[in-house]
C-alpha positions as CSV (number, residue, x, y, z in Angstrom):
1,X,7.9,20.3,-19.4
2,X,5.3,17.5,-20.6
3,X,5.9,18.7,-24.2
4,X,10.0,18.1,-24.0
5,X,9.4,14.9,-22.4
6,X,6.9,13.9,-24.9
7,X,9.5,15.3,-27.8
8,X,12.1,13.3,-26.0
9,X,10.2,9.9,-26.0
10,X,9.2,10.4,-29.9
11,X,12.4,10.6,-31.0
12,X,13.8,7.7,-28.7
13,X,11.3,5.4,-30.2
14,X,11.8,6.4,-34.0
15,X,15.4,5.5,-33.1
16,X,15.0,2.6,-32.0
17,X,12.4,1.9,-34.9
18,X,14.2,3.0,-37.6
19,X,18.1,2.3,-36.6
20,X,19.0,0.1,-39.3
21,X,18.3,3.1,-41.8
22,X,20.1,6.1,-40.2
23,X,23.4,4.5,-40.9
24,X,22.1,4.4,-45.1
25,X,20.7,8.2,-44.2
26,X,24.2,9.4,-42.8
27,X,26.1,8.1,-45.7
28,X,23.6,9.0,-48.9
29,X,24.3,12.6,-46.8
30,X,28.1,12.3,-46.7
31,X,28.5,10.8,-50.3
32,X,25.7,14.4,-51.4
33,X,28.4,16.5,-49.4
34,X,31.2,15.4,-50.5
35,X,29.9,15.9,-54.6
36,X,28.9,18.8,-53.6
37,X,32.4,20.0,-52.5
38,X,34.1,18.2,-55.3
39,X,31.6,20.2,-57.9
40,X,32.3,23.3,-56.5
41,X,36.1,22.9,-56.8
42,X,35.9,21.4,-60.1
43,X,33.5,24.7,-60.9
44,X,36.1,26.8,-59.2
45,X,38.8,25.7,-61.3
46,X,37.1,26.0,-64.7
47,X,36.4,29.3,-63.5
48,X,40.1,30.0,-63.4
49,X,41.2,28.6,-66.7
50,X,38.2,30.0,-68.5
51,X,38.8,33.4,-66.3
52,X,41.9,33.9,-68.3
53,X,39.9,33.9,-71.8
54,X,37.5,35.9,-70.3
55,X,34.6,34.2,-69.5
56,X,33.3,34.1,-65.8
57,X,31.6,31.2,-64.8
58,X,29.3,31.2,-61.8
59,X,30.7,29.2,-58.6
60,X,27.6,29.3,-56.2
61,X,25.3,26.6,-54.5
62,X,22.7,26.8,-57.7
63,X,25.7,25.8,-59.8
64,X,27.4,23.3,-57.5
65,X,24.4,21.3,-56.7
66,X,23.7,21.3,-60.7
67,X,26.8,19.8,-60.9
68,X,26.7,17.5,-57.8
69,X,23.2,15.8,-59.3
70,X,24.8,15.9,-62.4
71,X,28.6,15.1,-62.6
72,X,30.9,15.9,-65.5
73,X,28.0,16.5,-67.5
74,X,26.5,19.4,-65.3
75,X,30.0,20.5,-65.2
76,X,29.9,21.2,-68.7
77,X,26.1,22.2,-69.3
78,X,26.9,25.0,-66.8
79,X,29.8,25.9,-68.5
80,X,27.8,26.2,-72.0
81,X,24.7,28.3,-70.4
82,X,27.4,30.9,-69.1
83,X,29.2,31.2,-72.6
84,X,25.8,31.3,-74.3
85,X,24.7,33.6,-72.2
């Protein structure tokens, strides 16, 4: 029971130390989601298109976060490794 408490009381105070930077930690989290998502479409539909041709590209969260970190440019460097390969 002293060891919940203790818990407790720790993360109370870091709240109240740090609360001007959770709201900057929420939102670098929300904009790294929502890239993430978008990547993963824009991966899903390339995998569509170039499905028809005959070349499967790799939807997955490897390729997605690639492409999340990256942009348009991971997009496309993912694209080239699995026609290359």
């Amino acid at each position: 029971m002293k060891f919940v408490i203790i818990i407790c009381s720790l993360v109370l105070l870091s709240l109240l130390l740090f609360r001007n930077s959770f709201p900057k930690f929420f939102e670098g989290i929300s904009i790294l989601l929502f890239r993430l998502g978008f990547s993963v479409l824009l991966l899903y539909g390339v995998h569509l298109l170039l499905g028809s041709v005959g070349y499967a590209i790799p939807v997955n969260l490897f390729t997605g976060a690639v492409a999340a970190v990256l942009g348009i440019p991971g997009v496309i460097s993912v694209v080239a490794i699995s026609i290359l390969i």
